[in-house]
N, C-alpha and C positions, 0 to 999 in steps of 0.2 A: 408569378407568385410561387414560392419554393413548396416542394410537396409537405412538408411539416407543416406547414401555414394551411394548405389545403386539407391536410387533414387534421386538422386541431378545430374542433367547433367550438371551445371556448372563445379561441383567438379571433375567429372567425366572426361571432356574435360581437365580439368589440370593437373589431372595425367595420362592421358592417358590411362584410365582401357579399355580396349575391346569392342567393343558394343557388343559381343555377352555373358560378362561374367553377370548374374543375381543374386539375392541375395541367397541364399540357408541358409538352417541352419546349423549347423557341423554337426546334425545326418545324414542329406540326403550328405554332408561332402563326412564322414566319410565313410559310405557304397559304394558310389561310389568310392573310393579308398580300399575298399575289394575287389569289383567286381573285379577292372583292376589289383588288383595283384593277383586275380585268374586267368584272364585271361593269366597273364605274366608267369603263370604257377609256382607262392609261393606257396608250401608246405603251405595246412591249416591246423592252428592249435584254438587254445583257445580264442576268443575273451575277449579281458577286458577291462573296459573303467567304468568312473566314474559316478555318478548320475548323471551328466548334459547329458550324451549319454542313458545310460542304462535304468532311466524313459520314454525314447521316445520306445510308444506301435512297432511303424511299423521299427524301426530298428531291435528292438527283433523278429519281425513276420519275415523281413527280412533275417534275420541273421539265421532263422528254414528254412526257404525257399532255401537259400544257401546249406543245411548244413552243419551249421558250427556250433560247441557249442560255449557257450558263458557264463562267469561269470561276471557280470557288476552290478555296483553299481544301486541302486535306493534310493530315499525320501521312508522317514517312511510314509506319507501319501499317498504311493502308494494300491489299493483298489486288496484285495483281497479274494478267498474262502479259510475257515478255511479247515484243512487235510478233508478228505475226503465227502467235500460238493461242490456243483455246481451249477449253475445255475438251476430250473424247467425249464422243456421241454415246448412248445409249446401249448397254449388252446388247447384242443380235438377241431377239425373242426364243425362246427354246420352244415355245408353242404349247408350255404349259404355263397355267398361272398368269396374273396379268400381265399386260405388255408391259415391258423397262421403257420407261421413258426420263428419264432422270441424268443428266449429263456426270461424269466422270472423271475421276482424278485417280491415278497410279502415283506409285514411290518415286517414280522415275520422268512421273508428267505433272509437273506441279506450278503453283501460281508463286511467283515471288512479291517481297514487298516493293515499296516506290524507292524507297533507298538502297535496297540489295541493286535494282536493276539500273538505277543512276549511276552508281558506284561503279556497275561491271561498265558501264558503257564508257565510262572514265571521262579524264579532263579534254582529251583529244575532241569528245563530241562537241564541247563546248563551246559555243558564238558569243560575242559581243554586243550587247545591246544598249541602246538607252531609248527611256523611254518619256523623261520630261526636263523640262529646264528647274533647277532648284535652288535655294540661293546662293550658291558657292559654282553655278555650273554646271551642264546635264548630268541628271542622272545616269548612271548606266551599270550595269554588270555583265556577269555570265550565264546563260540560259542553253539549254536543251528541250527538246521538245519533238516525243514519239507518240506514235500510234499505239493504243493496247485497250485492252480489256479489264473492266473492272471484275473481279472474282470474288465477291464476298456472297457468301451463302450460293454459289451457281448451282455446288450439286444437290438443290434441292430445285433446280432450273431444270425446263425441258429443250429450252434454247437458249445459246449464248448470248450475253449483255454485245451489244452494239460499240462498235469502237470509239474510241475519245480519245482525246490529247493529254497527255500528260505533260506536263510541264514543272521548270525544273530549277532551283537560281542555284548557283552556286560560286561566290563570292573568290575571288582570286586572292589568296592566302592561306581559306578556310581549308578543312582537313577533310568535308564533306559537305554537300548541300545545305542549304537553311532552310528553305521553305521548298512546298509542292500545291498544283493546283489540277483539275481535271475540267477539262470542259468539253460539251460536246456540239462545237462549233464545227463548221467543215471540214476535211481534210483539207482544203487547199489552202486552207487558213494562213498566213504568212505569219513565221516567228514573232517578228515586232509588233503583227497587230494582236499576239497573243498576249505580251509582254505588256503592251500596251492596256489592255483591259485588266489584266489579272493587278497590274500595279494602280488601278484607277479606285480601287477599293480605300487608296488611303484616304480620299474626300469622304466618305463617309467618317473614318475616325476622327479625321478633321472637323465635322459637322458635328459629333456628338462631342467633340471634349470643348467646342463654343457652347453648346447647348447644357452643358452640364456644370461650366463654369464663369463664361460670361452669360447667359440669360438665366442661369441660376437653376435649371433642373436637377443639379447634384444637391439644392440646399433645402429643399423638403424637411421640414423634423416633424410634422402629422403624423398623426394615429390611426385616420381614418382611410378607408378605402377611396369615398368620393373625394373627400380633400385635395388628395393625390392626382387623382384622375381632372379635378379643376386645376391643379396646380403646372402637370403637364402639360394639358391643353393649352395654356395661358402661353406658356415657355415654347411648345411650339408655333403659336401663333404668330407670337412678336419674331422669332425665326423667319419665318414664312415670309413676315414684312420685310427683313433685314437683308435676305435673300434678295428679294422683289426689288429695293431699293439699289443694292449693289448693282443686280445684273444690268440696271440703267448705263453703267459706266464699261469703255473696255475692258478686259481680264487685264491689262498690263495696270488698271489703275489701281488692284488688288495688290499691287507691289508698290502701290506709292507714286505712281506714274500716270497720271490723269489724263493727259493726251487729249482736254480740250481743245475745242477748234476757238484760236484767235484770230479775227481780221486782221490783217493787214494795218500797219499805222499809217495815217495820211503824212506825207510831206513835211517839214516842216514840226 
């Protein structure tokens, strides 16, 4: 619900939203629906989620707090340490005044963005990947992928953020990166199975624009709060079924390819 709507109590009384429902953002969303299907006892797996989730600092702090891994999109101007640099430690105590504890940043020691540090590392770093079959033939691109440090707000940190992957596409012709991802998967993590996950995000896009245009959740025109809330239900339900149904059959039958088992013809 947009903050306008949340706080408009005209609007509010007309749709009948809850007094107890508040505006939130998707990130704080989102993680409160991690949480309860942990608690509902879901099997954790790989979080993924696009720049608009994956730049928010305390869903990633979150999501470590959990743990849970996570490969999620971020903005090239997200502020990072180059491979193996970090914030300075703490002034030495002068032994008046409290203790410094607060990590540090000089003119000369600084965190860069995800795109200044792709760019220095240039095309040379670059590998080849693919990562699914699509209809014209595998997919595949150019990928990079370092060790670093995220640095947003540190120096108000007493210890530095934990290293993570960075990751990286950058499309052979383009004049610079497209997209960036951060995850804090193992190092020993292998490129491909990075590529691998961070590109598996497009099944969700896939999921909502069926859901939004063939079971009909874009076509809502209600006024009311529960309306809405029955109306989506409904939409993901028969999903749910649609799903259920499909996974019956091979993934190759998703392309038209059924691969039922036929007997044998007798003789004759």
């Amino acid at each position: 619900m947009p903050n306008e709507w949340a706080e408009d109590r005209q609007r509010r009384r007309k749709a009948g939203v809850p007094e107890e429902v508040e505006f939130r953002t998707k990130p704080a969303i989102a993680l409160e629906m991690i949480e309860r299907a942990r608690e509902e006892g879901v099997p954790g797996g790989v979080v993924l989620a696009d720049a608009g989730y994956g730049t928010d600092t305390r869903l990633r702090e979150s999501l470590d707090e959990l743990g849970l891994g996570y490969a999620v999109g971020v903005q090239g101007s997200v502020s990072l340490w180059r491979p193996g640099e970090a914030p300075l430690p703490p002034k030495r105590w002068s032994g008046q005044g409290r203790p410094t504890k607060l990590l540090r940043r000089t003119s000369g020691h600084r965190p860069v963005t995800a795109r200044e540090l792709v760019l220095d590392l240039g095309e040379k770093a670059l590998k080849r990947v693919s990562w699914r079959e699509g209809t014209s033939g595998k997919l595949a691109s150019r990928f990079v992928a370092v060790r670093v440090r995220a640095a947003h707000r540190d120096s108000w940190r007493s210890e530095p953020q934990a290293e993570v992957w960075l990751l990286a596409e950058w499309p052979r012709g383009a004049a610079e990166p497209s997209q960036y991802w951060l995850s804090n998967l193992p190092a020993e993590t292998a490129l491909q199975e990075l590529v691998r996950l961070a590109k598996q995000r497009w099944i969700v896009e896939r999921d909502y624009l069926e859901l939004k245009q063939e079971l009909g959740l874009g076509h809502y025109e209600g006024r009311s709060w529960s309306g809405f809330h029955h109306h989506a239900a409904l939409c993901v339900a028969a999903y749910g079924f649609l799903v259920a149904e499909r996974s019956l059959f091979s993934p190759s039958a998703r392309a038209g390819k059924l691969e039922l088992a036929v007997p044998e013809p007798e003789e004759g």
